[in-house]
PDB file of N, CA, C and O in Angstrom:
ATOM      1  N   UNK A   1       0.852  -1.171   0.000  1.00  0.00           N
ATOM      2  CA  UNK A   1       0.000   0.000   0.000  1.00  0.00           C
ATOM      3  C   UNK A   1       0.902   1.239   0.000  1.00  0.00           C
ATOM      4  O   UNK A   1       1.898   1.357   0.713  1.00  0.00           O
ATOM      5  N   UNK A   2       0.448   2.161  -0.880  1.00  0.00           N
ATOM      6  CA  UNK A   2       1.620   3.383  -1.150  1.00  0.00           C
ATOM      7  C   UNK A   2       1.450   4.123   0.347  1.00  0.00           C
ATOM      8  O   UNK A   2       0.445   4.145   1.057  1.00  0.00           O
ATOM      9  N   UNK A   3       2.696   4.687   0.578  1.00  0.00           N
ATOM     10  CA  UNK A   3       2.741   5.350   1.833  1.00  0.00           C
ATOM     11  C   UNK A   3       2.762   7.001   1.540  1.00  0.00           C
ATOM     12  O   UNK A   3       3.505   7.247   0.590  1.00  0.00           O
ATOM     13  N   UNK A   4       2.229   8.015   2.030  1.00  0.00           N
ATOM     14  CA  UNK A   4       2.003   9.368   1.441  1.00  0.00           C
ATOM     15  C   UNK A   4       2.661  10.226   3.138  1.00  0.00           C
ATOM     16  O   UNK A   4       1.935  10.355   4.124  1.00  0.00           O
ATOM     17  N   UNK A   5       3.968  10.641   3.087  1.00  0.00           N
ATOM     18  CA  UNK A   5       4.351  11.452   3.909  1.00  0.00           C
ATOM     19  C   UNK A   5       3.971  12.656   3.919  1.00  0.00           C
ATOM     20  O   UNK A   5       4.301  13.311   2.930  1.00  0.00           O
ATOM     21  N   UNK A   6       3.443  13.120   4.630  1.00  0.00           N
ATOM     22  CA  UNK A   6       2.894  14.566   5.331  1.00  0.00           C
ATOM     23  C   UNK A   6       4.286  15.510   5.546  1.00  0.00           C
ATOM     24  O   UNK A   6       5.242  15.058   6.176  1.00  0.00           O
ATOM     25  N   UNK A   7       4.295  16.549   5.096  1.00  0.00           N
ATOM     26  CA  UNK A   7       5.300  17.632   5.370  1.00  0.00           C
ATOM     27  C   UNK A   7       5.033  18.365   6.646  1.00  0.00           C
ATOM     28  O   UNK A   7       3.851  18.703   6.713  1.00  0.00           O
ATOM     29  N   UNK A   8       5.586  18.638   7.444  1.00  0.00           N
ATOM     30  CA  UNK A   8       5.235  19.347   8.523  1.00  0.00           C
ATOM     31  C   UNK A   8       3.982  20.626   8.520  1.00  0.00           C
ATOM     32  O   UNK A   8       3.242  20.887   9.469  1.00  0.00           O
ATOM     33  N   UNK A   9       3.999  21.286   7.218  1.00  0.00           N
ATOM     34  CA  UNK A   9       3.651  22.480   6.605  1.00  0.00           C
ATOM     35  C   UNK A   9       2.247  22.132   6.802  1.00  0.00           C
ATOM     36  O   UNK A   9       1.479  22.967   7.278  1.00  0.00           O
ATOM     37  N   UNK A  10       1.900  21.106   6.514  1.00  0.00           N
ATOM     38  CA  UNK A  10       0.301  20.272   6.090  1.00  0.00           C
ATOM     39  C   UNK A  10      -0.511  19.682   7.603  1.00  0.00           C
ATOM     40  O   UNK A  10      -1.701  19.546   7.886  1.00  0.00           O
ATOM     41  N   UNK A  11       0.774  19.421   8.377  1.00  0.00           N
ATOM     42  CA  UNK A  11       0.113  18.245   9.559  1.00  0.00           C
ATOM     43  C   UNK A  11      -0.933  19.130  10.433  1.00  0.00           C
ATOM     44  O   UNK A  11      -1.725  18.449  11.084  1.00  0.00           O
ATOM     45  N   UNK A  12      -1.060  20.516  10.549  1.00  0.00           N
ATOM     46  CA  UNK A  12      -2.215  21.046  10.899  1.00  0.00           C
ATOM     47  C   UNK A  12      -3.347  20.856  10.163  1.00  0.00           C
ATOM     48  O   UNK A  12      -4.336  21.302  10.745  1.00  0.00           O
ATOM     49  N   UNK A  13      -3.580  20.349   9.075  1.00  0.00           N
ATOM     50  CA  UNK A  13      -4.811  19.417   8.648  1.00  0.00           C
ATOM     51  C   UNK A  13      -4.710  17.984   8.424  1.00  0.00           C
ATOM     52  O   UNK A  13      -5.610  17.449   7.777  1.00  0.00           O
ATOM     53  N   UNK A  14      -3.935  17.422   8.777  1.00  0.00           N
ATOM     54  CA  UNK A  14      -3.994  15.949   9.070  1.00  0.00           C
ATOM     55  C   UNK A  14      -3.828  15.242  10.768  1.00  0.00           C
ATOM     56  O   UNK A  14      -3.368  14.164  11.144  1.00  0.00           O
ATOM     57  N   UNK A  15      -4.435  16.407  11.522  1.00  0.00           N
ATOM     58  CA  UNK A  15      -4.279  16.570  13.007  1.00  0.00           C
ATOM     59  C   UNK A  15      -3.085  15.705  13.574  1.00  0.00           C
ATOM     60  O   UNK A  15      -3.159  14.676  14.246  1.00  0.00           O
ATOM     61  N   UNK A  16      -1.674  16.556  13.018  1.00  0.00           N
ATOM     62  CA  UNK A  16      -0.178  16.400  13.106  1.00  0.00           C
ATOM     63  C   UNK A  16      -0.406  14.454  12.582  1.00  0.00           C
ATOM     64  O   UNK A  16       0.256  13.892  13.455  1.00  0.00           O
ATOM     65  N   UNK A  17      -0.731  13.822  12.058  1.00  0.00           N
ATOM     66  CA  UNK A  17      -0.660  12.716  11.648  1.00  0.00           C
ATOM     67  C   UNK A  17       0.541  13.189  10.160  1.00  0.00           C
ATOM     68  O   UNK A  17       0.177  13.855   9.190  1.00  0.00           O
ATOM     69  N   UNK A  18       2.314  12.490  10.418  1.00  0.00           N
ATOM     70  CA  UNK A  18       2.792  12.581   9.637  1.00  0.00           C
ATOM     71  C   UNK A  18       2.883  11.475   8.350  1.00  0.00           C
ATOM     72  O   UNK A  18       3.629  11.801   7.426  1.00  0.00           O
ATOM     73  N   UNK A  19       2.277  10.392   8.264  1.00  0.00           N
ATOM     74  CA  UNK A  19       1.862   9.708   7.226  1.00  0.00           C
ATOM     75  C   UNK A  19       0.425   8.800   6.849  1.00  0.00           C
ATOM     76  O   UNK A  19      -0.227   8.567   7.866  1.00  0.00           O
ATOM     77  N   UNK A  20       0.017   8.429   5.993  1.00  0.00           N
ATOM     78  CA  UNK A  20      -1.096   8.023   5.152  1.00  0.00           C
ATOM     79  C   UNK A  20      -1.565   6.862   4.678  1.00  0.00           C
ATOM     80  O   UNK A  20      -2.368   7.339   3.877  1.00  0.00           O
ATOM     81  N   UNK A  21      -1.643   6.074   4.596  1.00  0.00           N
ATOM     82  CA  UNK A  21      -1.700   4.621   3.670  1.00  0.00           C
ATOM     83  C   UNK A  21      -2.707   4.885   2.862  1.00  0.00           C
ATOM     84  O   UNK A  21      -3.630   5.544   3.343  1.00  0.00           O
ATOM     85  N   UNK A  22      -2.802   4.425   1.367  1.00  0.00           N
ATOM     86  CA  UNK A  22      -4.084   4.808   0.324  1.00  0.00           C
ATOM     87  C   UNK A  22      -4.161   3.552  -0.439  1.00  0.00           C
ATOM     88  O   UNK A  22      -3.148   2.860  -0.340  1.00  0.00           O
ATOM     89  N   UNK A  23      -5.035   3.116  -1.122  1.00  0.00           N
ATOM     90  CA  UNK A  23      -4.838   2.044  -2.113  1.00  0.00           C
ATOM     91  C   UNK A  23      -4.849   3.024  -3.554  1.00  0.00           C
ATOM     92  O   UNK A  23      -5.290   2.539  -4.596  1.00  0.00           O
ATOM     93  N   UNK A  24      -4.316   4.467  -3.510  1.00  0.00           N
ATOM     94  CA  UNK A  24      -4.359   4.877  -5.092  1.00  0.00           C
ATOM     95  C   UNK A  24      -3.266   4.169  -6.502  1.00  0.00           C
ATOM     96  O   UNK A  24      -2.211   3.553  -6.357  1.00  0.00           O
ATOM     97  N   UNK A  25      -3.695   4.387  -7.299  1.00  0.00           N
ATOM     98  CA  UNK A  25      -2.683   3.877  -8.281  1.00  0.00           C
ATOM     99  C   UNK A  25      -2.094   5.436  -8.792  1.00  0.00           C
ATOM    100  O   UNK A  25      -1.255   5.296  -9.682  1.00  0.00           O
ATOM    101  N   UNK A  26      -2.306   6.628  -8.489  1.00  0.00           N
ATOM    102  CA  UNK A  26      -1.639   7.929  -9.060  1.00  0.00           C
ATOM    103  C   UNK A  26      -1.488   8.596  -8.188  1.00  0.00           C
ATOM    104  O   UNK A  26      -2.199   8.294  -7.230  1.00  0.00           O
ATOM    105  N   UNK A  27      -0.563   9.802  -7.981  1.00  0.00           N
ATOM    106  CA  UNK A  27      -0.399  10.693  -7.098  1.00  0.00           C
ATOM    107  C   UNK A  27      -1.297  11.606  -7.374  1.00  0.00           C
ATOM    108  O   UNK A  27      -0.985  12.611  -6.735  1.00  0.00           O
ATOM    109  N   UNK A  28      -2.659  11.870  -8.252  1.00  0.00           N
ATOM    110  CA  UNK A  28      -3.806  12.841  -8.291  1.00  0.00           C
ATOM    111  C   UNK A  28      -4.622  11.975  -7.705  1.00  0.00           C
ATOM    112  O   UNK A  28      -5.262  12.685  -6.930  1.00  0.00           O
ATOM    113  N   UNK A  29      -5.207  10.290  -7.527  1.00  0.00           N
ATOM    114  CA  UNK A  29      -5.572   9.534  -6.997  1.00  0.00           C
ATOM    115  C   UNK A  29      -5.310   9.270  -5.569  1.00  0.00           C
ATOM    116  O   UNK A  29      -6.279   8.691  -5.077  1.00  0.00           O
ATOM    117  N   UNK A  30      -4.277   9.496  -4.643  1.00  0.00           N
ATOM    118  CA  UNK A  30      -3.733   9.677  -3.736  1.00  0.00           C
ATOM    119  C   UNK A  30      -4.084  10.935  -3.162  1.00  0.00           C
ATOM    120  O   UNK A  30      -4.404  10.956  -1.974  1.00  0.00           O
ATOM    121  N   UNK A  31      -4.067  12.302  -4.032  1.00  0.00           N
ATOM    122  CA  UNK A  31      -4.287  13.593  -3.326  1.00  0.00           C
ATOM    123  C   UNK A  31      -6.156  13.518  -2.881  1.00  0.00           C
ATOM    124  O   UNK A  31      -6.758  14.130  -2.000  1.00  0.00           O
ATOM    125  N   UNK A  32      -6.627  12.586  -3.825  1.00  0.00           N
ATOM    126  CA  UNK A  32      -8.014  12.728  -3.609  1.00  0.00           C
ATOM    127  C   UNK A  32      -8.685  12.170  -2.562  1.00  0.00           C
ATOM    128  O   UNK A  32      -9.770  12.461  -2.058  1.00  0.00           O
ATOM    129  N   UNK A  33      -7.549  10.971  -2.202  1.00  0.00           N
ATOM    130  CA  UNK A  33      -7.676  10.500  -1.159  1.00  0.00           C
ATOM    131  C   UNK A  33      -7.778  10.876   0.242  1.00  0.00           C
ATOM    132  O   UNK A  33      -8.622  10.571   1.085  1.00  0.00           O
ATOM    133  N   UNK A  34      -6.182  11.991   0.347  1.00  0.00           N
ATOM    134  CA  UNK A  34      -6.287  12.849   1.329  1.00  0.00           C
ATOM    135  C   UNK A  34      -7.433  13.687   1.751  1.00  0.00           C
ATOM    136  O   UNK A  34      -8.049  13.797   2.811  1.00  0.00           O
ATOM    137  N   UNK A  35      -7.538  14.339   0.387  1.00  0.00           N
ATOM    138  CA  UNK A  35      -9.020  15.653   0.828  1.00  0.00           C
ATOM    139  C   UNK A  35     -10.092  14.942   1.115  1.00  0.00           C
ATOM    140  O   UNK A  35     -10.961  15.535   1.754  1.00  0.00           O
ATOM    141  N   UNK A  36     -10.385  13.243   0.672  1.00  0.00           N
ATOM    142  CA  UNK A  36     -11.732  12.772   1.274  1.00  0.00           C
ATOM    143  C   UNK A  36     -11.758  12.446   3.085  1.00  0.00           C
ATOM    144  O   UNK A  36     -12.701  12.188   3.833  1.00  0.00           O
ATOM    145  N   UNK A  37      -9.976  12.628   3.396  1.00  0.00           N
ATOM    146  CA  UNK A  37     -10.158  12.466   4.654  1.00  0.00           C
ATOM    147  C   UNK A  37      -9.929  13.219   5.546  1.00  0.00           C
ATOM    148  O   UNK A  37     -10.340  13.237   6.707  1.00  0.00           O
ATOM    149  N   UNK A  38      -8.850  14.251   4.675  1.00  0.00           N
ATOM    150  CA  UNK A  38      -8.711  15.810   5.441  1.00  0.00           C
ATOM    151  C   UNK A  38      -9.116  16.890   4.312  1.00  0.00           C
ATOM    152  O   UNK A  38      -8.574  17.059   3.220  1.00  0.00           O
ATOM    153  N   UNK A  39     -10.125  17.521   4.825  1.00  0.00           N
ATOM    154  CA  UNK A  39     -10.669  18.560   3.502  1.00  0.00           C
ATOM    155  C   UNK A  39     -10.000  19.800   3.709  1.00  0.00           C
ATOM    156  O   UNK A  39      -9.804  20.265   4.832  1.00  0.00           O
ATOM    157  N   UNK A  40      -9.540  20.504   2.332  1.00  0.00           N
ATOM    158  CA  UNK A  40      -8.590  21.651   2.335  1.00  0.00           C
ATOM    159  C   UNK A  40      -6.920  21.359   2.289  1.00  0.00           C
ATOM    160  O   UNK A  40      -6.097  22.235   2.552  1.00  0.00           O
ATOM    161  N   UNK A  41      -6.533  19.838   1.872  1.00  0.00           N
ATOM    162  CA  UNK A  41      -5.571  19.554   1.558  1.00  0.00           C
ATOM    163  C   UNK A  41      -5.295  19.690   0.274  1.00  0.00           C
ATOM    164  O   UNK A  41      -4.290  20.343  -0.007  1.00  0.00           O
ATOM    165  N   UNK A  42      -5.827  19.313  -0.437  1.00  0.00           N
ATOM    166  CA  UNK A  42      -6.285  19.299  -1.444  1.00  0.00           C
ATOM    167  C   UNK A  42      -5.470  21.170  -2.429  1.00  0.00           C
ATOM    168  O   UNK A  42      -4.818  21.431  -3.440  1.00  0.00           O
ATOM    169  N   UNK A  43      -5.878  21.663  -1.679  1.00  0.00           N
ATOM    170  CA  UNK A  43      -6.057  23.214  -2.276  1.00  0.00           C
ATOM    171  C   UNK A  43      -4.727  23.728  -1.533  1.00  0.00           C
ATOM    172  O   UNK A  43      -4.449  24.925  -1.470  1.00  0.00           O
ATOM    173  N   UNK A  44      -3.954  22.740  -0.993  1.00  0.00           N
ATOM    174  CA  UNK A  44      -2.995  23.747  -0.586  1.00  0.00           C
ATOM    175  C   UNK A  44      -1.246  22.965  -1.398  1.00  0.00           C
ATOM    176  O   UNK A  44      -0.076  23.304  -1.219  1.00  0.00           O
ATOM    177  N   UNK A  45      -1.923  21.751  -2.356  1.00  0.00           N
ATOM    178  CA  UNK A  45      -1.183  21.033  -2.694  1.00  0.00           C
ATOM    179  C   UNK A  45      -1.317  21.183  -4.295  1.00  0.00           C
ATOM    180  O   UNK A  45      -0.347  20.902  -4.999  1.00  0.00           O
ATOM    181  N   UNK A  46      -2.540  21.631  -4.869  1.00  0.00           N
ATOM    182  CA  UNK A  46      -2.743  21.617  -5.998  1.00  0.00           C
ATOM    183  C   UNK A  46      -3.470  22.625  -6.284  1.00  0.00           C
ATOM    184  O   UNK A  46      -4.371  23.080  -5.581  1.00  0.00           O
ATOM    185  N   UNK A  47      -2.885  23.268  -7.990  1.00  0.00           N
ATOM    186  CA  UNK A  47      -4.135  24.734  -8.377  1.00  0.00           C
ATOM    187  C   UNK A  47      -4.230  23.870  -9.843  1.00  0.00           C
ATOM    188  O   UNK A  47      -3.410  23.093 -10.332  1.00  0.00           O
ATOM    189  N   UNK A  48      -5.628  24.339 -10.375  1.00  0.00           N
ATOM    190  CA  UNK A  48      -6.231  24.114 -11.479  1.00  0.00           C
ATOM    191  C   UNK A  48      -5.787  22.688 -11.927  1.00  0.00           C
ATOM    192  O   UNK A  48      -5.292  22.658 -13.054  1.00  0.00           O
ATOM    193  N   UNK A  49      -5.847  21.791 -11.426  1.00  0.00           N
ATOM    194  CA  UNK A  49      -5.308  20.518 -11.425  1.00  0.00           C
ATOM    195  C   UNK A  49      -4.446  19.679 -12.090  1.00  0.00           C
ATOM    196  O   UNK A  49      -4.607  18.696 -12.813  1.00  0.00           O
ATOM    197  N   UNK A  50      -3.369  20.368 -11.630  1.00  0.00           N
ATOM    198  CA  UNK A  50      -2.169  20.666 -11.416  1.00  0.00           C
ATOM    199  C   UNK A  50      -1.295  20.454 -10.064  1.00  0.00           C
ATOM    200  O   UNK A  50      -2.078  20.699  -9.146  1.00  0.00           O
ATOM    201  N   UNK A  51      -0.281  20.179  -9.631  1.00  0.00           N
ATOM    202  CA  UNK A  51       0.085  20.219  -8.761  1.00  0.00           C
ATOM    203  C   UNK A  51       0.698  21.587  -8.378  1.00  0.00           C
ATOM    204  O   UNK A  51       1.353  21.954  -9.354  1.00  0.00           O
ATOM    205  N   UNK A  52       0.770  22.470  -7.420  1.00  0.00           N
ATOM    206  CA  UNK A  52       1.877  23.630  -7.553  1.00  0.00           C
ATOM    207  C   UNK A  52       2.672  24.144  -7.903  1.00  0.00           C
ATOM    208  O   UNK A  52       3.428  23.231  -8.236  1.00  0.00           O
ATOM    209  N   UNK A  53       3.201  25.122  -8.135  1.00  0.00           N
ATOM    210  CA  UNK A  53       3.865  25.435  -8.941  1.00  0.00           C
ATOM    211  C   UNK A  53       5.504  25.291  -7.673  1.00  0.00           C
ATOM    212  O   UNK A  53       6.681  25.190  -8.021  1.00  0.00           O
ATOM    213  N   UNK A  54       4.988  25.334  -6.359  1.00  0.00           N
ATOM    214  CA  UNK A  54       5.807  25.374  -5.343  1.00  0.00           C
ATOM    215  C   UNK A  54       6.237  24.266  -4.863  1.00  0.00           C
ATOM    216  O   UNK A  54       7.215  24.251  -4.116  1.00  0.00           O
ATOM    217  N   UNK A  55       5.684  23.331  -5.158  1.00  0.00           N
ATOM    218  CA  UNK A  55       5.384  21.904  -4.556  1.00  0.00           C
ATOM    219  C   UNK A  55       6.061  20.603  -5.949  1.00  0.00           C
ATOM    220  O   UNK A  55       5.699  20.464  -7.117  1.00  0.00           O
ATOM    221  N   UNK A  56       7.329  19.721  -4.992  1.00  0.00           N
ATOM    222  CA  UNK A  56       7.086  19.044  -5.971  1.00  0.00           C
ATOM    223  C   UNK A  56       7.157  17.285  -5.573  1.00  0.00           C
ATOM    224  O   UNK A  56       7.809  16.954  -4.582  1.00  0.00           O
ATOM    225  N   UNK A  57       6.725  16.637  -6.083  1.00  0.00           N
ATOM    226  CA  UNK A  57       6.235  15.190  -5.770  1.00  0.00           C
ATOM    227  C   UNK A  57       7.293  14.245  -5.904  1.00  0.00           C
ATOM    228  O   UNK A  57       7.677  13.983  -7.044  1.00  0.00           O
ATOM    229  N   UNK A  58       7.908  13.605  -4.770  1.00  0.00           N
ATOM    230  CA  UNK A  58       9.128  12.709  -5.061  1.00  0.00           C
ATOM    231  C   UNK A  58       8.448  11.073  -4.437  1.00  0.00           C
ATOM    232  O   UNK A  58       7.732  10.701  -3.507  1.00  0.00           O
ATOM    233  N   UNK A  59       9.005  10.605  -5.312  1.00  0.00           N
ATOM    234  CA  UNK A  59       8.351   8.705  -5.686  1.00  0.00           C
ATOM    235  C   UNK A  59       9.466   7.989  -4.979  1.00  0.00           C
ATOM    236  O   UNK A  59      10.452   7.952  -5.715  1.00  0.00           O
ATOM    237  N   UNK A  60       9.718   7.274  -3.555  1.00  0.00           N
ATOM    238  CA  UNK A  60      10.734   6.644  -3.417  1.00  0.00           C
ATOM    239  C   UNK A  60      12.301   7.552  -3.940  1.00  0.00           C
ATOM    240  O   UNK A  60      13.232   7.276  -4.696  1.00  0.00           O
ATOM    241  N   UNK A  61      11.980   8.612  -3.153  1.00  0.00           N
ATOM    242  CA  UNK A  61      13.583   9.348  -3.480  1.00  0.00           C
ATOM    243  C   UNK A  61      13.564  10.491  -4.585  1.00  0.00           C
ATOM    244  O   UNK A  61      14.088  11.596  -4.727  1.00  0.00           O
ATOM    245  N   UNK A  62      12.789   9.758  -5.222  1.00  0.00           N
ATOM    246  CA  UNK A  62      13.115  10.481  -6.755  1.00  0.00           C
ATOM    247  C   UNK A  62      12.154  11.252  -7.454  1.00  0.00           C
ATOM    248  O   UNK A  62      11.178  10.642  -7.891  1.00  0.00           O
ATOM    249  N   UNK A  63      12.230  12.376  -7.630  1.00  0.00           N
ATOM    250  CA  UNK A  63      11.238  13.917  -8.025  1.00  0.00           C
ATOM    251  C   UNK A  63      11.012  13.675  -9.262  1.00  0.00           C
ATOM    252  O   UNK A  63      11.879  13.438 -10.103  1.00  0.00           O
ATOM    253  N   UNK A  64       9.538  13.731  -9.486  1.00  0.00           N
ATOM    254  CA  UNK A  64       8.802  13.344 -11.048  1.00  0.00           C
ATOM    255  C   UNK A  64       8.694  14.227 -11.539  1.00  0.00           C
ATOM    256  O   UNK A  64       8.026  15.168 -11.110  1.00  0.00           O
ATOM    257  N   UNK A  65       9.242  14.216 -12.474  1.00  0.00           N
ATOM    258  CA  UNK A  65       8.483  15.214 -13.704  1.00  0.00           C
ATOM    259  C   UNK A  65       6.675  15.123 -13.865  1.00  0.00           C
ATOM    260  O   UNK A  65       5.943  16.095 -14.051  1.00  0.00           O
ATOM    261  N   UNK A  66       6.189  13.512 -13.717  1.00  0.00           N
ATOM    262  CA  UNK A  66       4.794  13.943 -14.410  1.00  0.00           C
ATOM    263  C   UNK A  66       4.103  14.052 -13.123  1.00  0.00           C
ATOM    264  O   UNK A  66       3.166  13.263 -13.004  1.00  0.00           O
ATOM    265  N   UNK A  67       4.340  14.874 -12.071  1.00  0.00           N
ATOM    266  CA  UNK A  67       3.331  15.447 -11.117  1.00  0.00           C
ATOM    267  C   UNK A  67       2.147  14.295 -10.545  1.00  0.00           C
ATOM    268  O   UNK A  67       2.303  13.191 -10.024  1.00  0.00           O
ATOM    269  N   UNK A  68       1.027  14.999 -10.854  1.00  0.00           N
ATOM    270  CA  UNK A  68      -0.081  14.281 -10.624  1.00  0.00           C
ATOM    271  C   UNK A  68      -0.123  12.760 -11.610  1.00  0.00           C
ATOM    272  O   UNK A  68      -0.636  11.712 -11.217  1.00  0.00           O
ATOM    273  N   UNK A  69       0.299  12.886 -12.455  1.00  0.00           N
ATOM    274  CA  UNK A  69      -0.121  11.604 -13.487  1.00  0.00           C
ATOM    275  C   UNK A  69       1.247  10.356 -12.779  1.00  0.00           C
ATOM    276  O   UNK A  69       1.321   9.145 -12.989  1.00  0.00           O
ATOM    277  N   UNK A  70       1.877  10.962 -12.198  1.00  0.00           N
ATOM    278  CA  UNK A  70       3.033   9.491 -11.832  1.00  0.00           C
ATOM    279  C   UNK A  70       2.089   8.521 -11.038  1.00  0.00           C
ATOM    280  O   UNK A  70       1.346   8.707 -10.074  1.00  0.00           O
ATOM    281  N   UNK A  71       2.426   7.285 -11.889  1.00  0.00           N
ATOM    282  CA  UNK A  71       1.689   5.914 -10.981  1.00  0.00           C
ATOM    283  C   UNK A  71       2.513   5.492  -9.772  1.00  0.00           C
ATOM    284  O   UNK A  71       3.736   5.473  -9.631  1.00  0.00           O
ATOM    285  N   UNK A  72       1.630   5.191  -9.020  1.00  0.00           N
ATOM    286  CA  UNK A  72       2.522   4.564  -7.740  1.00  0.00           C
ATOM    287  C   UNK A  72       2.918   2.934  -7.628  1.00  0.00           C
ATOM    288  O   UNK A  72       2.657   2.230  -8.604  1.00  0.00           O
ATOM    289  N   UNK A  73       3.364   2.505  -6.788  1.00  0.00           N
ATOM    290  CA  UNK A  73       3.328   0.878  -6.657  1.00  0.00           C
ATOM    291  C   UNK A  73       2.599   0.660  -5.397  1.00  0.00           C
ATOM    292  O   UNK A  73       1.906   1.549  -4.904  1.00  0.00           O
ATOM    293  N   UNK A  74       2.714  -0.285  -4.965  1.00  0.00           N
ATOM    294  CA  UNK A  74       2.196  -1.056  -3.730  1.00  0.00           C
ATOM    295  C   UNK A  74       2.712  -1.171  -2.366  1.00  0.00           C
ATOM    296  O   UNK A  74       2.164  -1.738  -1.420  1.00  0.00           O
ATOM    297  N   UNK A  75       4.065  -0.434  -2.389  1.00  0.00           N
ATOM    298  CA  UNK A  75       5.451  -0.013  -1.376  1.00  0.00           C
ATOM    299  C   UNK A  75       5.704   1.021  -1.683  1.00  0.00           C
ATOM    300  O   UNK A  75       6.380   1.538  -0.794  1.00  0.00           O
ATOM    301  N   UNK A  76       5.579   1.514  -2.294  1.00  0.00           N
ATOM    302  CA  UNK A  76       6.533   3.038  -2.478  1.00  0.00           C
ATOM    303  C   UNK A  76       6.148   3.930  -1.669  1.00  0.00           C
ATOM    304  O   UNK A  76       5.086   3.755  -1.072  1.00  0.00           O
ATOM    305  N   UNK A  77       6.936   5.128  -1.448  1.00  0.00           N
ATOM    306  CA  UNK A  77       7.056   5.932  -0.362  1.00  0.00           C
ATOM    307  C   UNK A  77       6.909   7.550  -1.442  1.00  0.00           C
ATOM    308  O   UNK A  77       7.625   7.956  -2.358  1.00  0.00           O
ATOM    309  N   UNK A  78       5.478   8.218  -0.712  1.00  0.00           N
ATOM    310  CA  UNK A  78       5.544   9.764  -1.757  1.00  0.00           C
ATOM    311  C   UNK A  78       5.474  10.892  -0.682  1.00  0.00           C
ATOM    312  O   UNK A  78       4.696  11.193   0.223  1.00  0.00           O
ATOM    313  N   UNK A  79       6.436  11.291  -1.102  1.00  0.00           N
ATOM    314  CA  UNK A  79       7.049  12.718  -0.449  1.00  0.00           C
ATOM    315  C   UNK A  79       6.708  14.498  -0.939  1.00  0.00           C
ATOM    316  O   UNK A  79       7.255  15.033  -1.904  1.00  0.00           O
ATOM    317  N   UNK A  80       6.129  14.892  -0.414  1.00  0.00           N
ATOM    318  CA  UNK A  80       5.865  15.938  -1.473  1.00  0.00           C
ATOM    319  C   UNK A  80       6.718  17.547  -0.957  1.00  0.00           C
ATOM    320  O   UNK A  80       6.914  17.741   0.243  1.00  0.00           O
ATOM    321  N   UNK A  81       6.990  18.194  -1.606  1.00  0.00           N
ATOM    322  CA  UNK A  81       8.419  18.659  -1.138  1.00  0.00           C
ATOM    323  C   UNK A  81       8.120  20.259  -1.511  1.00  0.00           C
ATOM    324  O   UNK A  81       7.265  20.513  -2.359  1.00  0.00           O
ATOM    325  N   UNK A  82       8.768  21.200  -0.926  1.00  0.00           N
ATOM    326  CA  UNK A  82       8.590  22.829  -1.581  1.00  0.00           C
ATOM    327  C   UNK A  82       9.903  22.357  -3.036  1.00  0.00           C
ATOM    328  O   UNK A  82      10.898  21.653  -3.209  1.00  0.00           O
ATOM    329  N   UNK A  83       9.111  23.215  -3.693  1.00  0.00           N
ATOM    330  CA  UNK A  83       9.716  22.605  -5.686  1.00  0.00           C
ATOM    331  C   UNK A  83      11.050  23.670  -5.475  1.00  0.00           C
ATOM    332  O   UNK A  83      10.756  24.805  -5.100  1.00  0.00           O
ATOM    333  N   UNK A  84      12.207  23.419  -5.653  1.00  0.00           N
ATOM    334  CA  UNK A  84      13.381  24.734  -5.351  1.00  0.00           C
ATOM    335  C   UNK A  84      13.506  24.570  -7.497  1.00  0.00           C
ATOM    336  O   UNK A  84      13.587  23.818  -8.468  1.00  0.00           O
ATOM    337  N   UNK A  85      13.436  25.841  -7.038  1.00  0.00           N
ATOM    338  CA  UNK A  85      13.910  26.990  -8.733  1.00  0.00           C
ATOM    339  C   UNK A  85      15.207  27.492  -8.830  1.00  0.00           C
ATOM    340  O   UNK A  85      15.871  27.642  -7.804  1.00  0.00           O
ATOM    341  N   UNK A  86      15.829  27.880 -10.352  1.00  0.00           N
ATOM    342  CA  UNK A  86      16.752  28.336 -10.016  1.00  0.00           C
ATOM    343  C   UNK A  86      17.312  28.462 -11.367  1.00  0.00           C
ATOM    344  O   UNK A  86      16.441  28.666 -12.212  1.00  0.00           O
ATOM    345  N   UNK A  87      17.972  28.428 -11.616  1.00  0.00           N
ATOM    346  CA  UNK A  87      18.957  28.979 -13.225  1.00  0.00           C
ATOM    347  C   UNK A  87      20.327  29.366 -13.470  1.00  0.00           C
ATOM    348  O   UNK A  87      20.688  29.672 -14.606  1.00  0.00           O
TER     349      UNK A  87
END
């Protein structure tokens, strides 16, 4: 079952609970999960459905490019992270 770590930033709506268990197969499937169980997560993780522009989604270590559309596995560990910019 994918595991969904809570950032500190968030645990005031997951009443400080720092992780999740979901049966989703996507990380937009997973976020939907959250808001059905903490409402207003949802909106502080994603605009126009999309993930943030601030925020970015790491799969077992490793930061996805496809955001919301990355599939998960059945173990994996999702981290969701402030997105660092730069040039």
């Amino acid at each position: 079952m994918p595991r969904i770590f809570i950032p500190p930033m968030l645990r005031s709506l997951t009443e400080n609970r720092d992780r999740f268990e979901t049966n989703a197969v996507t990380v937009r499937e997973a976020i939907a999960d959250l808001e059905s169980q903490f409402p207003g997560i949802e909106s502080r993780l994603c605009v126009d459905d999309n993930l943030r522009p601030d925020i970015a989604v790491a799969i077992d270590g490793r930061v996805s490019p496809r955001g919301l559309r990355q599939k998960l596995t059945t173990d994996c560990e999702v981290h969701f992270l402030p997105a660092i910019g730069g040039g």
